[in-house]
N, C-alpha and C positions, 0 to 999 in steps of 0.2 A: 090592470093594476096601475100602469102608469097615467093612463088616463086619469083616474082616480086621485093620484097625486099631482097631478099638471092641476084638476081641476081644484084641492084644495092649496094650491102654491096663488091662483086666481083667488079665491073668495080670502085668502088670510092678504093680501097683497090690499083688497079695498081699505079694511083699516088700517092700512099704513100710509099709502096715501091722503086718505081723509086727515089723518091726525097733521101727516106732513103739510099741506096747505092749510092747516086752521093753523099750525104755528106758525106758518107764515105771513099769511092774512096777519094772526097778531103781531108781530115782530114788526109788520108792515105800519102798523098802527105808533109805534111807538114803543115794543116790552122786547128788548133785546136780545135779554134771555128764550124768550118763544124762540126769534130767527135765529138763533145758535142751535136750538133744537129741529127747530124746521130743515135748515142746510144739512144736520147730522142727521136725522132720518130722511132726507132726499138723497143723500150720499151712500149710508146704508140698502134702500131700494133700490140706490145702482149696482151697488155688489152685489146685491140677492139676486138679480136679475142676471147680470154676468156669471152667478155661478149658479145659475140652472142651466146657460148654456154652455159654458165650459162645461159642464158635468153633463149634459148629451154628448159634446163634441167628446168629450173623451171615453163615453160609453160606446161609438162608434168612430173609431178612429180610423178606421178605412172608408170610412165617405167620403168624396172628394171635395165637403165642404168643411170637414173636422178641422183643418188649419187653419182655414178664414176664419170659423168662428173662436178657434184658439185667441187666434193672434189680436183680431178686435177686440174682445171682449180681455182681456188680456190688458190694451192699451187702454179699455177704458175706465179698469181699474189703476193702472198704473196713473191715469192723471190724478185720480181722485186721491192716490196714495200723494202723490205730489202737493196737493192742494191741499193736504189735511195743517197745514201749519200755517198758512196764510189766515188773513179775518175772515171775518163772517161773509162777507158782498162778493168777492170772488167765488170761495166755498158754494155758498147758494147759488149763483149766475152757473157758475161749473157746473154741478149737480143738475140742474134743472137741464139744462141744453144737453147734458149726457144723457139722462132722460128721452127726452126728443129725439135725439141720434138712435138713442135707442130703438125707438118705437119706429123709426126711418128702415132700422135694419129689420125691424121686425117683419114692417110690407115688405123690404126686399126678397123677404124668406118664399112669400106667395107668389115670387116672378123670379128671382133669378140664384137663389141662393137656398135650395130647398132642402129642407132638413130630411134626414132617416124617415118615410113616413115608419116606417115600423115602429120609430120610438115616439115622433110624437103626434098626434091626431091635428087633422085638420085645422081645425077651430085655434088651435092656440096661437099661433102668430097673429092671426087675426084680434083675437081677445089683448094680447101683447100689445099690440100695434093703437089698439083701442086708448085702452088703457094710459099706455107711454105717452100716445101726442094729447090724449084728453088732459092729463098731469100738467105736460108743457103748456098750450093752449091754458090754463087757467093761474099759471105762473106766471107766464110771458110779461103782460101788463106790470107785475112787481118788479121784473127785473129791468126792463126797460125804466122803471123810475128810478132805481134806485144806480143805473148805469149815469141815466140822466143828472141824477141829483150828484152824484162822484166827481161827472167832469163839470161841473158848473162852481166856479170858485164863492164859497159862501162869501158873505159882507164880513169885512172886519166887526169886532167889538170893541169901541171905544168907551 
């Protein structure tokens, strides 16, 4: 059963990412509104993602890995709470590298931080891991410009 549900948490997750990077691509282009939307659901993907695993970890709170993943997945909500009032370019830059970190923790799962196998099958950290750095890796390029474009003092208008 659980498999069953990891595996529909995986195929409903494609279109959220998909949609997330075409707002962003657009936002990138120039429609502001997209990147307000794009940053809001990369920020939401991060939640959804932290609480599938908080919700193992606390399905299994006697594993000796249920407090690591408490407490990261925990803090990495906590910045995102933090960053919800700022603009847009941090929000997105944040989101996106949470992301990444994400999918960072997600290999670590397959070497040194390994989950219940009883609750979740193989495959999924791996599919996770995919997934996260595939996200970051086709984001990176925006945020680096738009990092770029932040510290570069524009020309006055005279």
């Amino acid at each position: 059963m659980i498999t069953f549900l990891l595996a529909l948490v995986i195929l409903g997750s494609l279109p959220a990412f998909g949609a997330a990077l075409i707002f962003i691509y657009r936002g990138w282009r120039g429609d502001e509104r997209a990147l307000r939307r794009g940053a809001s659901l990369a920020g939401w993907i991060t939640v959804g993602m932290c609480g599938v695993y908080l919700g193992l970890a606390f399905t299994a709170p006697a594993h000796p890995a249920a407090s690591v993943e408490i407490f990261f997945n925990g803090l990495l909500i906590s910045i995102l709470i933090l960053l919800r009032y700022h603009s847009v370019t941090p929000r997105l830059i944040a989101a996106s590298f949470l992301i990444g970190m994400h999918g960072v923790w997600d290999g670590l799962h397959l070497l040194a931080l390994p989950i219940a196998t009883a609750l979740v099958p193989s495959w999924y950290a791996v599919a996770c891991a995919i997934f996260d750095l595939a996200y970051f890796g086709a984001v990176l390029p925006i945020c680096f410009q738009m990092l770029r474009a932040a510290s570069i003092p524009s020309p006055q208008k005279t």
